[in-house]
VEXSE-934631 format. One record per residue (C-alpha): residue number from 0; residue in three letters; x, y, z. Coordinates in Angstrom, 2 decimals. Example, Ala and Ser with C-alpha at 12.3 -4.5 7.8 and 13.67 -1.06 7.14 Angstrom:
seq, type, east, north, up
0, ALA, 12.30, -4.50, 7.80
1, SER, 13.67, -1.06, 7.14
# end
This chain:
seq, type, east, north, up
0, UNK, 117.95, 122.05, 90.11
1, UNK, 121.02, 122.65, 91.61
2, UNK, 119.86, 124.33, 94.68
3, UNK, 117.30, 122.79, 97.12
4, UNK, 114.36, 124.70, 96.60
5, UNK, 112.17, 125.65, 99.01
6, UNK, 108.95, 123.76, 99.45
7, UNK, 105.72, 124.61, 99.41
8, UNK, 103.60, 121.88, 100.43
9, UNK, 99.83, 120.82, 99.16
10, UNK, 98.61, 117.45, 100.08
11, UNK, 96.30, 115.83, 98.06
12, UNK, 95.69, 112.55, 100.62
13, UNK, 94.91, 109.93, 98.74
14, UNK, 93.73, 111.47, 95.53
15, UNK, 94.17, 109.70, 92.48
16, UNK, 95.47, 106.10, 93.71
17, UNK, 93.57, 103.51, 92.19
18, UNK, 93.86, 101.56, 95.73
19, UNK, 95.37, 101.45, 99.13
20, UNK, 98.71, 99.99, 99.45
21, UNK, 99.46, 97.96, 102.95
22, UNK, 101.42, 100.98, 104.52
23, UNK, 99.15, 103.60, 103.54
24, UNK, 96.94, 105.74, 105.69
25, UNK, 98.01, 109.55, 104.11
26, UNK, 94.87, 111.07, 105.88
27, UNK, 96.37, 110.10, 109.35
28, UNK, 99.65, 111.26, 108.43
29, UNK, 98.74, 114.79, 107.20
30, UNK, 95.89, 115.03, 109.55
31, UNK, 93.46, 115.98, 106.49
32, UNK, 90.54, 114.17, 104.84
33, UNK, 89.80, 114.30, 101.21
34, UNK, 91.31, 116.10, 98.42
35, UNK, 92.66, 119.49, 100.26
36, UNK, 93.86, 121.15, 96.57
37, UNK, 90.58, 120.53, 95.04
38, UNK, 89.60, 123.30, 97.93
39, UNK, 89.44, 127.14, 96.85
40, UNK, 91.65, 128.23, 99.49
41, UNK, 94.82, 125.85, 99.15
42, UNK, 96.36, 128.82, 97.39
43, UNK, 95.63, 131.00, 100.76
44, UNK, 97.43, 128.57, 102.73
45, UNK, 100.49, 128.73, 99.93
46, UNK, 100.96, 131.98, 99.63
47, UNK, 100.61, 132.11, 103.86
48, UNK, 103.63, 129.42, 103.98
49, UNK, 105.48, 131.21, 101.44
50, UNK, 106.27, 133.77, 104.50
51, UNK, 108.16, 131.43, 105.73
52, UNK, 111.07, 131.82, 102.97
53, UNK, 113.87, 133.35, 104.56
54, UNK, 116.15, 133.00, 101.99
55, UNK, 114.13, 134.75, 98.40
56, UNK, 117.49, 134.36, 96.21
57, UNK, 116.80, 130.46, 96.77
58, UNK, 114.05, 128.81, 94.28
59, UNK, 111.07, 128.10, 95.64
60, UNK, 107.87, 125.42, 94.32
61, UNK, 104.72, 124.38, 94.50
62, UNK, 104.74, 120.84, 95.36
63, UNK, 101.78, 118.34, 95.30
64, UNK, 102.43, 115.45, 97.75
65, UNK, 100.47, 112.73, 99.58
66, UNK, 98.29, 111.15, 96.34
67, UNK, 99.15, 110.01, 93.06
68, UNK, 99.24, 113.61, 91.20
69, UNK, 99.23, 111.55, 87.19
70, UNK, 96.09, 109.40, 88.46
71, UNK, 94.17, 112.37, 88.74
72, UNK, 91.53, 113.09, 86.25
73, UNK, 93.14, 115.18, 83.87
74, UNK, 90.98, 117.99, 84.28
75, UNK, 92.01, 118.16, 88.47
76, UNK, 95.66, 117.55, 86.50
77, UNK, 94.79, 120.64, 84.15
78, UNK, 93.30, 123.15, 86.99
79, UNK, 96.21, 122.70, 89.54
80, UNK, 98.63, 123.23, 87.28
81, UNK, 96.96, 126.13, 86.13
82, UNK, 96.68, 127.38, 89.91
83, UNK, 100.03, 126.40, 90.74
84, UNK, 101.65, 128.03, 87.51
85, UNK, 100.46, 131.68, 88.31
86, UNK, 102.48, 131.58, 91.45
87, UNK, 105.25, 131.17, 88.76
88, UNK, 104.03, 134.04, 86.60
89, UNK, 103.48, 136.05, 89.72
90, UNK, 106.99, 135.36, 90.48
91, UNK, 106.33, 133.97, 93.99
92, UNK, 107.97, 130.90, 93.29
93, UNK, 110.20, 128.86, 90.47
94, UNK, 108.42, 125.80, 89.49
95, UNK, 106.23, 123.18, 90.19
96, UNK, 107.04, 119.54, 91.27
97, UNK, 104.15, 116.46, 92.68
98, UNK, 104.86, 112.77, 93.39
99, UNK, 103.26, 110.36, 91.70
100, UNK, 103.13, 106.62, 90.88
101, UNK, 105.46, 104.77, 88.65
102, UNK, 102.56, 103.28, 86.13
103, UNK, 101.04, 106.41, 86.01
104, UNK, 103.69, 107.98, 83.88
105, UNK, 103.38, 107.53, 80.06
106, UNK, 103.36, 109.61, 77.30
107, UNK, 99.83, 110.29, 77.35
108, UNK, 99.94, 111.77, 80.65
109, UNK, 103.67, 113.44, 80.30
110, UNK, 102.10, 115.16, 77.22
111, UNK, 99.22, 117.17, 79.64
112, UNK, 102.06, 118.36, 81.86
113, UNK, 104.30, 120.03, 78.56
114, UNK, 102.94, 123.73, 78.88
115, UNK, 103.57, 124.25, 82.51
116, UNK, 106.30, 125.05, 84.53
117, UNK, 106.96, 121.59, 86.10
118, UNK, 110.66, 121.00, 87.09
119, UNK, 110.66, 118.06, 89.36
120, UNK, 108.55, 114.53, 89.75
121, UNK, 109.11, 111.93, 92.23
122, UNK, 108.15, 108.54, 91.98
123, UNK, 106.83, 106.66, 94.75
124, UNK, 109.39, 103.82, 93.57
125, UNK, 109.50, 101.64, 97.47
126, UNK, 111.46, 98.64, 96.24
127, UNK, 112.91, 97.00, 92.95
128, UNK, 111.22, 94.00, 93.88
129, UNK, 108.67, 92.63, 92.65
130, UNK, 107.97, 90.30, 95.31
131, UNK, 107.92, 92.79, 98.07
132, UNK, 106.14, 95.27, 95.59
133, UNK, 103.19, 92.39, 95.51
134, UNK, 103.67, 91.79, 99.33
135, UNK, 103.08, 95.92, 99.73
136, UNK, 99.83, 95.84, 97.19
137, UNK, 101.70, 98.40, 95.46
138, UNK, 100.23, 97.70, 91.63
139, UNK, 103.21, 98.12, 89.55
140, UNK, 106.79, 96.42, 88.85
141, UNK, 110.13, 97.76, 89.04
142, UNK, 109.81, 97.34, 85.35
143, UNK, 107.19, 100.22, 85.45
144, UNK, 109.52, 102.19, 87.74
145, UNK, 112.53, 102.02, 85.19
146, UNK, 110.33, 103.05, 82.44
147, UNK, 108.82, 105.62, 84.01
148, UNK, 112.11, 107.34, 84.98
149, UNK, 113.03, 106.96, 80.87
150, UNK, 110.30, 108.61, 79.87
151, UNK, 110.44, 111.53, 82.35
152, UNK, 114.30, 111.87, 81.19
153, UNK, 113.54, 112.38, 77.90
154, UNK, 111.73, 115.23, 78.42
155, UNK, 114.18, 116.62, 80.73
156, UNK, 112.37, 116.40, 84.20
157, UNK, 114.30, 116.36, 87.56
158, UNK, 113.48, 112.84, 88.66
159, UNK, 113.69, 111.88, 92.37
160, UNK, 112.91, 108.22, 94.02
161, UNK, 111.27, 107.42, 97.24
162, UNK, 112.42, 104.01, 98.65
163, UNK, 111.00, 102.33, 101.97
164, UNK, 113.25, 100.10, 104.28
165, UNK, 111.11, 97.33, 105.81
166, UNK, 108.51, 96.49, 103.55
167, UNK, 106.62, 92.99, 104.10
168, UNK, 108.67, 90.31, 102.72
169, UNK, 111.97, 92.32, 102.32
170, UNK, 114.73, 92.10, 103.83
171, UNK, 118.72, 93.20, 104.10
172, UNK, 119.95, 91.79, 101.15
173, UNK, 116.78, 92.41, 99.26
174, UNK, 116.92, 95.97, 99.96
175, UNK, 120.52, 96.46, 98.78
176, UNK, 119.52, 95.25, 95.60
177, UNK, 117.08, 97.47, 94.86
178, UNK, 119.21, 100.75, 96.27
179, UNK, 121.71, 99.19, 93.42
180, UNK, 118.83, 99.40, 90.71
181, UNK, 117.82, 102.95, 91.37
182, UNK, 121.40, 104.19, 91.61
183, UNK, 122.10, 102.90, 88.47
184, UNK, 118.75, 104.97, 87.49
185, UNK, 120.90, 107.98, 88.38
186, UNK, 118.21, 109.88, 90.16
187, UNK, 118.26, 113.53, 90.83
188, UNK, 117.52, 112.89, 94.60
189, UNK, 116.37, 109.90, 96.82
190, UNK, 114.56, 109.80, 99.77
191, UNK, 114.56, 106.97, 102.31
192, UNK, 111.70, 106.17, 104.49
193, UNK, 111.43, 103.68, 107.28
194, UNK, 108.24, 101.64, 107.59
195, UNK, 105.50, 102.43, 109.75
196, UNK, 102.43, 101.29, 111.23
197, UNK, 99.91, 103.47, 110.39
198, UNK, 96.79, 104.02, 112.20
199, UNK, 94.32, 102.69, 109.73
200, UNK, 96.36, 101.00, 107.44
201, UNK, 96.26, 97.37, 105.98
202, UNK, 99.96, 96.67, 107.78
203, UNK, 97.76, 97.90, 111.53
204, UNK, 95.91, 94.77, 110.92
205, UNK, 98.72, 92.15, 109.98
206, UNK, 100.86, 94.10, 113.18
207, UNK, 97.70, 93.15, 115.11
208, UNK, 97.11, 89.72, 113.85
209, UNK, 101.08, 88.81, 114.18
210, UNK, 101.45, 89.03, 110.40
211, UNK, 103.86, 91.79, 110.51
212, UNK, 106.61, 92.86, 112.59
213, UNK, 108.03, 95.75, 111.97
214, UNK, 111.68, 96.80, 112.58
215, UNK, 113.09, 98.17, 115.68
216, UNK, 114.84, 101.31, 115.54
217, UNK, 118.58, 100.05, 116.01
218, UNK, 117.07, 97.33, 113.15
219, UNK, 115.95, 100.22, 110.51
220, UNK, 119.04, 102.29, 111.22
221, UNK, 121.34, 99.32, 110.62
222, UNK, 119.35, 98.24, 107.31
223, UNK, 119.43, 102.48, 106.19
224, UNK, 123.13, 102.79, 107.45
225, UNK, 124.29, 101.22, 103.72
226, UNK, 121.82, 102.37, 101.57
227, UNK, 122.41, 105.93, 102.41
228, UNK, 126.18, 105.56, 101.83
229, UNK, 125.49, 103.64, 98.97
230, UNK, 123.65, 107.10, 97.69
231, UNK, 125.91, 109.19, 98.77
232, UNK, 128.76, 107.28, 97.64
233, UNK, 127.22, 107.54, 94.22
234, UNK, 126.86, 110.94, 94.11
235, UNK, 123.00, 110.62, 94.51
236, UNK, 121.74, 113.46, 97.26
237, UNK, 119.44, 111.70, 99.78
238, UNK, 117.41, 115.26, 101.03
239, UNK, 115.62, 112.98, 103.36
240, UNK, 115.65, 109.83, 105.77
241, UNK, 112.76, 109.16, 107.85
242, UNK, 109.18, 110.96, 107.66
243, UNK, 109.20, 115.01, 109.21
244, UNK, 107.60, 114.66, 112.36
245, UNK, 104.23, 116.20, 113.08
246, UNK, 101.34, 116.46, 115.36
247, UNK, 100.25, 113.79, 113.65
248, UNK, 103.31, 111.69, 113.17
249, UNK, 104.36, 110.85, 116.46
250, UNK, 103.99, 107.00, 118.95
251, UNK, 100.34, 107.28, 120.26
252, UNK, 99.34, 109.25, 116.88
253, UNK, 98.85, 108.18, 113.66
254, UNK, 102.07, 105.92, 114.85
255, UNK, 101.07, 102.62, 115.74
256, UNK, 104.11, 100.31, 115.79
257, UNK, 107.35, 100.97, 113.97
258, UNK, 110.75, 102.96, 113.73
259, UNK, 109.84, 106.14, 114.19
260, UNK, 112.12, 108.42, 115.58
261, UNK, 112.64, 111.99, 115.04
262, UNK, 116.25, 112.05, 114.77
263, UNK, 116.33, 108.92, 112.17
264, UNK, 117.82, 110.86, 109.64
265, UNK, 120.97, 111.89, 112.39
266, UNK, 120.89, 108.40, 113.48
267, UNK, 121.73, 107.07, 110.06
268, UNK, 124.36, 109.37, 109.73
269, UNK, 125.88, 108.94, 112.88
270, UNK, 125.85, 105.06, 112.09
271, UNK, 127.97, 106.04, 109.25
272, UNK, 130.43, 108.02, 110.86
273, UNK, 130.89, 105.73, 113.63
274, UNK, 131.40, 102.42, 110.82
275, UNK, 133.48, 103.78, 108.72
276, UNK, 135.59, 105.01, 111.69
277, UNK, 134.91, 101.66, 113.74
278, UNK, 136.50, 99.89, 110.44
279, UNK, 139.72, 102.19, 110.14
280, UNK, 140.44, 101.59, 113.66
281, UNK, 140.59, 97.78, 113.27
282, UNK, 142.18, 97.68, 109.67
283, UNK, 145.65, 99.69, 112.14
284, UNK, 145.27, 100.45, 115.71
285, UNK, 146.14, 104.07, 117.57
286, UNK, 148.27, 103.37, 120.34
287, UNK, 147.17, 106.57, 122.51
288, UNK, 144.91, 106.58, 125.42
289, UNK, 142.96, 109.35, 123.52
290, UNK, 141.97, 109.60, 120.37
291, UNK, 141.76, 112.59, 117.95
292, UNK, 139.17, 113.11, 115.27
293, UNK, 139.32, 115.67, 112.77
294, UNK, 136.12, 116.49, 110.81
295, UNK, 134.35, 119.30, 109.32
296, UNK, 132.81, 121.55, 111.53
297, UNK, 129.44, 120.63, 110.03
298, UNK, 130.24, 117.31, 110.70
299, UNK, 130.85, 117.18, 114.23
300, UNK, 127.54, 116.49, 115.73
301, UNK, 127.32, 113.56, 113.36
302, UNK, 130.60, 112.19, 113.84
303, UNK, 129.65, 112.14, 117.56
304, UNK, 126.98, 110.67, 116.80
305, UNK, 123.46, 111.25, 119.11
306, UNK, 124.24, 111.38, 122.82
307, UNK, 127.90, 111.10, 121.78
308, UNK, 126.46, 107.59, 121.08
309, UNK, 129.70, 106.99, 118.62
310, UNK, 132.48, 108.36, 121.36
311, UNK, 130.96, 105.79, 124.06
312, UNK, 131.11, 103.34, 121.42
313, UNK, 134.99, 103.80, 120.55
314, UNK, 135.58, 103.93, 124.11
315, UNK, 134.55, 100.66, 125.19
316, UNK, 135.36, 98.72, 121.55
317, UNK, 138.89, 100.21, 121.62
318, UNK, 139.50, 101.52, 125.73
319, UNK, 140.27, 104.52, 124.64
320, UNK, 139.91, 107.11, 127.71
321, UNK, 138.79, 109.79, 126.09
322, UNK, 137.59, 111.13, 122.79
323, UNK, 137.75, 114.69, 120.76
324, UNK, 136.02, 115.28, 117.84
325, UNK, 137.73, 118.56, 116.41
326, UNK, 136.57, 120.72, 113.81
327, UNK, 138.65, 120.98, 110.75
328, UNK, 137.20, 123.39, 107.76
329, UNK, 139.91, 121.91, 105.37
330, UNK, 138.24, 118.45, 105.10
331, UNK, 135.18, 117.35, 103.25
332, UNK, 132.10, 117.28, 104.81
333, UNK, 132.30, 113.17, 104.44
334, UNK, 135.74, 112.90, 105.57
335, UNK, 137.34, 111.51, 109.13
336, UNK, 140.69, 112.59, 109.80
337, UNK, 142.87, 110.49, 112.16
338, UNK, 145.64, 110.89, 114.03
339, UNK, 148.33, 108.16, 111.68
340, UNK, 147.57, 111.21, 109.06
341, UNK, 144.56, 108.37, 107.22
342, UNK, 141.65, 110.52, 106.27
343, UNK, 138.86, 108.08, 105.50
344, UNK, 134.69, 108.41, 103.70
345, UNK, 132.36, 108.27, 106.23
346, UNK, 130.65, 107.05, 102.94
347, UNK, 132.71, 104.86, 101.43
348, UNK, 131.39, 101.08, 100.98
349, UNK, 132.72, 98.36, 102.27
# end
C-alpha cells in the first residue's frame, strides 16, 4: 500500500500458537484473556474505533494482531475473514491484514486466504538466528522466515517483518546480521521492538533467577540506533520502534524489567541525528562558538533530540556555546545541513 492505512485493531491473545515463546505474555499486554475475535461483538468494538478515522480519503483495515492468525483452525481462519471482509463490502474499510508466524505460511494455508480481501501479513520474524531463535523457544528457523516471505510474494501480499532487539543469547553483532537478512528480504515495512519482561512470561522467571538481563534503555537505543538506519537507509519504512504504550504496558504493569520507554521510538531517532551529526563534526571541525543546524521542520524535535539531549551533547563534546536547530523546508526529512555548506543522512551507515 502506498499510504499507511489506518488500523483497526482485533487481538486474538494467544490464539493459534502452538506454544509460548520466552518473551510472551500477549494477555498482559492487551489486558484481555482468551480469544477476543472469536466473541460476537468484536465487530461492535470495530466499527466503534472506526470513529476514530479522521482522515476517510486514507485506507483503512481490519487487522488481527496478538496470536498466530495461520495457526488458527481454518474454520476460525474462514469466519473472520468472512466478518472482517463485509467491512470491505460495506465500504467501511480497504482490506484486511493479521500477523502470523513464519512456519505457518505454506501453500496450504495461503490457498484459504485467496477469496478475501487480504492486503498485508506480517511475520513475527524476531531474529535470523537460529541460535537466538532456539534461545527464544520460538519453533521455526530463519530458513522458515525466508520461505515464508517467498511464498507470500508470489501471490502478491504486502509483507512486513517484526524484529526484537535483545533476545536471550543475541547480541550487537548478532543483531546486525539478521537486520542485513531481512533487508535483503525487501520487506514492505519493519517494525522494531525492544525486549521486555513480561509479567508472566518464561523470560520473568530467568530475570528472577539471574538467567536474563535485559538491556538498559541507553543499551537498547544504542543496539536500535543502526538497525533503524540500516532500514531506512535501505529504503525499508520502519512504522514502528518500541511497543504503543498502554494501561497495560507501562513499569509496575505488565512491565517487569526491561527498556521500556514511551518515547523509544524518538529516542532512536534522536540517536541518529545526533551520530551522524557527532561524526561530521569530527571528520572537519566548525570554528564558531555556535553552531547552526539546518533541518526540516519535521525534523527538528528529532534533531534536538529528547530534552535537547543532542544540543547538550554537542556542547560539551565540541564547547560549542550555544546551539540552533533551524527549520529548513528545502531539505529532506533525513538530511542535516551545516554551516561549511555539508548536508549529511541522518541515515547514512557508517
Amino acid at each position: 500500500m502506498t499510504t499507511r492505512p489506518f488500523i483497526v485493531p482485533v487481538f486474538i491473545p494467544h490464539a493459534g500458537c502452538p506454544h509460548r515463546c520466552v518473551f510472551c505474555n500477549q494477555t498482559a499486554i492487551t489486558g484481555r484473556s482468551g480469544v477476543q475475535a472469536d466473541l460476537d461483538d468484536w465487530r461492535i468494538r470495530a466499527r466503534q474505533f472506526l470513529r476514530f478515522r479522521r482522515n476517510h480519503g486514507r485506507p483503512a483495515q481490519i487487522a488481527f494482531f496478538g496470536g498466530n492468525f495461520l495457526g488458527l483452525a481454518g474454520e476460525h481462519i474462514h469466519r473472520l475473514l468472512a466478518q472482517a471482509a463485509d467491512f470491505v463490502q460495506a465500504g467501511e474499510v480497504q482490506g484486511i491484514r493479521f500477523s502470523t508466524r513464519p512456519d505457518t505460511v505454506n501453500r496450504q494455508t495461503l490457498d484459504v486466504l485467496e477469496h478475501f480481501p487480504v492486503q498485508t501479513v506480517e511475520l513475527g520474524v524476531q531474529s535470523m538466528d537460529d541460535d537466538v531463535l532456539r534461545f527464544s523457544r520460538r519453533g521455526h528457523t530463519a530458513a522458515d522466515t525466508s520461505a515464508a516471505v517467498d511464498l507470500l510474494k508470489v501471490r502478491s501480499y504486502e509483507v512486513g517483518l517484526q524484529v526484537m532487539v535483545g533476545l536471550p543469547g543475541d547480541n550487537a553483532f548478532c543483531l546486525m546480521e539478521t537486520g542485513r537478512r531481512i533487508a535483503a528480504l525487501t520487506p514492505a515495512f519493519v517494525r522494531i521492538y525492544p525486549t521486555l519482561v513480561l509479567s508472566g512470561s518464561l523470560l520473568e522467571t530467568w530475570y528472577h533467577e539471574g538467567r536474563y538481563r535485559p538491556l538498559a534503555v541507553d543499551e537498547a537505543v544504542e543496539q536500535t540506533m543502526p538497525l533503524y538506519r540500516l532500514f531506512r537507509h535501505q529504503g525499508i519504512p520502519v512504522i514502528r520502534t518500541g511497543l504503543q504504550p498502554t494501561e497495560e504496558i507501562t513499569p509496575g504493569g505488565a512491565v517487569v524489567a526491561g527498556p521500556f520507554h514511551p518515547s523509544f521510538g524518538h529516542l532512536v531517532q534522536g540517536a541518529c541525528y545526533g551520530d551522524a551529526l557527532r561524526n561530521a563534526l569530527r571528520c572537519r571541525s566548525i570554528p564558531h562558538q555556535t553552531l547552526e543546524i539546518r533541518v526540516h521542520p519535521k525534523s527538528v524535535a528529532r534533531m534536538r533530540g529528547l530534552r535537547n539531549a543532542n544540543c547538550g551533547m554537542l556542547r560539551r563534546e565540541f564547547g560549542f556555546l550555544d546551539v540552533n536547530v533551524r527549520p529548513d523546508s528545502e531539505l529532506a526529512e533525513d538530511a542535516i545541513g551545516l554551516p561549511d555548506g555539508r548536508v549529511v543522512s541522518a541515515y547514512a551507515s557508517n
